[in-house]
C-alpha positions, 0 to 999 in steps of 0.5 A: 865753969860749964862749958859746951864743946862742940865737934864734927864742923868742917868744908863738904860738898852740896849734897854730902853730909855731916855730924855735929856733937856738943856735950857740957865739959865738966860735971852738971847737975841737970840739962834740959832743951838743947839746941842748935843755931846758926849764923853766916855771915851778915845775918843774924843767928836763926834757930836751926833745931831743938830737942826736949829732954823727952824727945820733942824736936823743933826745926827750922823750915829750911831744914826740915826733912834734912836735918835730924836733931838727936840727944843722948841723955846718959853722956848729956850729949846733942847731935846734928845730923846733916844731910842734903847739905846746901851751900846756904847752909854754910854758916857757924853753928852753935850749940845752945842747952839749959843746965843746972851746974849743980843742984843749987843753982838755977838753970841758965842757957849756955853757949858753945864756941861755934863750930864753922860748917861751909857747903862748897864745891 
């Protein structure tokens, strides 16, 4: 069974910056768009990023010129970079990616457990 495991949440204050990774446990054969999304509480889950396998990325207005999405093909790997981090940006985050677990298999989006980020002084 696939599994995204993500890493690199935690507590920082307005204005520092953190690193989110999230990689597929487990042997796959292929994965596409990755992504990332959000959730605080009371609100719904909103898209923050997302990549392409070739590099395209998409972000979310709240985010953009602060948050860089990024991907290592070779190790299947997504990043968030955060910086100029605001306490409206606290919320869990969740890893998003469609993979193919082997080649006979359709491709299917998988989430991961979220990893909880809170802006605070």
């Amino acid at each position: 069974q696939v599994q995204l495991v993500e890493s690199g949440g935690g507590l920082v204050q307005p204005g520092g910056s953190l690193r989110l990774s999230c990689a597929p446990s487990g042997s796959i054969f292929s994965i596409g768009v990755m992504g990332w999304y959000r959730q605080a509480p009371g609100n719904q889950r909103e898209l923050v990023a997302t990549i392409k396998y070739a590099g395209n990325t998409n972000y979310a207005d709240s985010v953009k010129g602060r948050f860089t999405i990024s991907r290592d093909n070779a190790k299947n790997t997504v990043y968030l970079q955060m910086n100029s981090l605001k306490p409206e940006d606290t919320a869990v985050y969740y890893c998003n990616a469609a993979i193919r677990p082997t080649v006979t298999t359709m491709g299917i989006f998988y989430w991961g457990q979220g990893t909880q980020v809170t802006v605070s002084s």
